[in-house]
C-alpha positions in Angstrom: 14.5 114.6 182.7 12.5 114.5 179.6 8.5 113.4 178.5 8.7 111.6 175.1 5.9 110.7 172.7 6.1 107.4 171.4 3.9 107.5 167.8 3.5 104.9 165.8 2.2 105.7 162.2 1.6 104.8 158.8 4.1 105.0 156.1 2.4 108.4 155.1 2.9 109.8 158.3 -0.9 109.1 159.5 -0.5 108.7 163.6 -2.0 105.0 164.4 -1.6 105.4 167.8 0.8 106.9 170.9 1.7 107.5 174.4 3.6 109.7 176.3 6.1 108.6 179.4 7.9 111.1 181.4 10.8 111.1 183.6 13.3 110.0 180.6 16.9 110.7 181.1 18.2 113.9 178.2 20.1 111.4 176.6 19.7 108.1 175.9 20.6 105.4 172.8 18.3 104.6 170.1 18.7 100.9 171.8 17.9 101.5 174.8 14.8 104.0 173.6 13.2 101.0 171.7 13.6 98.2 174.2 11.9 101.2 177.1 9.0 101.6 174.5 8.4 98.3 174.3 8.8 97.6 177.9 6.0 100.4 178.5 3.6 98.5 175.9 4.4 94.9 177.0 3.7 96.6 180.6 0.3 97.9 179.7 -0.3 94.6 178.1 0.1 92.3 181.0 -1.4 94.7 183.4 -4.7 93.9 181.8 -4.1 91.0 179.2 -6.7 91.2 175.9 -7.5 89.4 173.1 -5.4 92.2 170.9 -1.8 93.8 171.3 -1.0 96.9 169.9 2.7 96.8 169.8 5.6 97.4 167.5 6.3 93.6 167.1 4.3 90.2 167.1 4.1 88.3 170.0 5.1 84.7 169.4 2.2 82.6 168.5 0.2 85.9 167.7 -1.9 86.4 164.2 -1.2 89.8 162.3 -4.0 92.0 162.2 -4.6 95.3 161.0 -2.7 97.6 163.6 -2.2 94.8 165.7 -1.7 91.2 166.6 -4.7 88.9 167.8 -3.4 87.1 170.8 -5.7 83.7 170.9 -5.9 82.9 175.0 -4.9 85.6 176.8 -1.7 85.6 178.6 1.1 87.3 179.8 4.4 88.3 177.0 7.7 88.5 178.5 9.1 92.4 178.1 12.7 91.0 176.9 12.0 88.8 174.3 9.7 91.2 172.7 12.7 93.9 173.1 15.1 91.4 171.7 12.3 90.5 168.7 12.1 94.6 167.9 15.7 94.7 167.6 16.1 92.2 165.5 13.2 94.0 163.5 15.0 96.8 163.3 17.9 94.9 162.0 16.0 93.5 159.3 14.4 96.7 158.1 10.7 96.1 160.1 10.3 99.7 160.8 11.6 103.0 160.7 13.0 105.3 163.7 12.2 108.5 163.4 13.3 111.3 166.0 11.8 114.5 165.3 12.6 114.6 161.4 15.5 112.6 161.3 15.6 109.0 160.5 17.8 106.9 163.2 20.5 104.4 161.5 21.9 102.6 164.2 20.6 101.3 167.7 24.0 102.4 169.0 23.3 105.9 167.9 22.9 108.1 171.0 19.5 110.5 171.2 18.9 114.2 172.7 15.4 113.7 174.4 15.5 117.6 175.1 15.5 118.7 171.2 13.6 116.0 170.0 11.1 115.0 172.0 8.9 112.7 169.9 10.0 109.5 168.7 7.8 107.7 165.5 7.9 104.4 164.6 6.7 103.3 161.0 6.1 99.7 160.3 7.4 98.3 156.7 5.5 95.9 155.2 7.5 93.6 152.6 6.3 93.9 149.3 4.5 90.8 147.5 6.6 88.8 145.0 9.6 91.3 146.3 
C-alpha cells in the first residue's frame, strides 16, 4: 500500500494547498487517482459543509474565488458528479497532472504510487480575449 500527497499549486509551482491519504494501492490509473482525490475533498466537504470549497473543480451553482469556490447556502455536493466535472476538466485542459516530475497525458495512463509518491495538480486559467 502507498501514502500519496495530493498538492495543488500554482502555475509556478507555489503549493496552494495539500493532503496526504494513505493505504493507496502501488498502482493505480491516472482516472481512478483523480476521481479518489476528489472523493477525499468532496468527503471533507460534506463532513462539515462551509461557506467555501477548496477543490479542484466548481461545484454547480458555486462562484469562483481566489483558490476556491464560494458555495452560497451550505449544502451537501455529490462526490460523482464532481469526479465526472474534473474529468471532463481534465479533458478540456482545466489543469495539469503532475506525478513526481512528469506530466500525466491520459486518464487511462496507469501510475506507480511507490516511485512517485506525490501527485500535483495545477489549475489553467483561460487566457482573456484567447
Amino acid at each position: 500500500m502507498a501514502t500519496v500527497t495530493f498538492r495543488d499549486e500554482t502555475a509556478a509551482g507555489k503549493p496552494i494547498e495539500e493532503f496526504t491519504l494513505p493505504d493507496l494501492p502501488e498502482s493505480i490509473s491516472a482516472r481512478e487517482l483523480v476521481r479518489l482525490r476528489v472523493r477525499e475533498e468532496v468527503a471533507r466537504y460534506n463532513a462539515a459543509p462551509a461557506a467555501r470549497f477548496n477543490g479542484l473543480v466548481r461545484p454547480e451553482d458555486a462562484e469562483v474565488e481566489l483558490n476556491g469556490y464560494r458555495m452560497g447556502a451550505k449544502r451537501r455536493i455529490d462526490w460523482e458528479r464532481q469526479a465526472d466535472a474534473a474529468e471532463r476538466a481534465f479533458g478540456r485542459n482545466g489543469f495539469l497532472l503532475l506525478v513526481g516530475e512528469r506530466q500525466i497525458d491520459d486518464l487511462s495512463e496507469m501510475i506507480d504510487l511507490t516511485v512517485d509518491p506525490v501527485v500535483s495538480f495545477i489549475k489553467l486559467v483561460p487566457l482573456v480575449g484567447g
